[in-house]
C-alpha positions, 0 to 999 in steps of 0.5 A, a space after each residue: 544393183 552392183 557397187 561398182 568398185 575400182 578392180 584392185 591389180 596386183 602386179 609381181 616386178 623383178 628389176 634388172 639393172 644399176 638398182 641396189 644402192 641407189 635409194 631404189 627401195 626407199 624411192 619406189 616405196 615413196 613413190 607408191 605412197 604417192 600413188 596409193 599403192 600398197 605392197 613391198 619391195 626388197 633387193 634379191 641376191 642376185 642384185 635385182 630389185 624385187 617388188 610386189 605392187 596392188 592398188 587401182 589399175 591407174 596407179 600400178 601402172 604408173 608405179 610400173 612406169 616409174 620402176 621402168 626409170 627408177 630413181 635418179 642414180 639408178 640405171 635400169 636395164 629391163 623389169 620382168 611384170 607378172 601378175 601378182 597375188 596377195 593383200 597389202 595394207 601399205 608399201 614396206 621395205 623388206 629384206 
């Protein structure tokens, strides 16, 4: 007989938009805890938001969602989604 887990999805954002200094990567990781969801986010030189965002297929989709607004101050433009790889124990800022 198989055990029947939750598939894990991992899911690789780049945010495009009004998204660094707006509390962005300080809101997603929040977010993310709320959720269940581990990974990382970081900003990107080019004045995106990167994220990389693993849990239950349910919570990575609402944490996608979430980055589709962002926070409050932020304007987001687009989120490029791709799949992800990697293991995470929890959601970290990184730089």
């Amino acid at each position: 007989m198989t055990n029947h887990t939750t598939a894990q999805k991992t899911q690789h954002l780049i945010i495009h938009g009004r998204v660094q200094g707006v509390f962005f990567r300080d809101s997603m990781r929040r977010e993310a805890q709320n959720l269940g969801v581990s990974g990382w986010v970081r900003n990107r030189m080019d004045g995106a938001v990167e994220a990389l965002v693993q849990g239950d297929a349910a919570s990575v989709d609402a944490l996608v969602r979430w980055a589709q607004r962002g926070p409050q101050m932020a304007s987001v433009e687009r989120v490029e989604i791709a799949p992800g790889e990697g293991q995470f124990s929890n959601f970290e800022i990184i730089r």
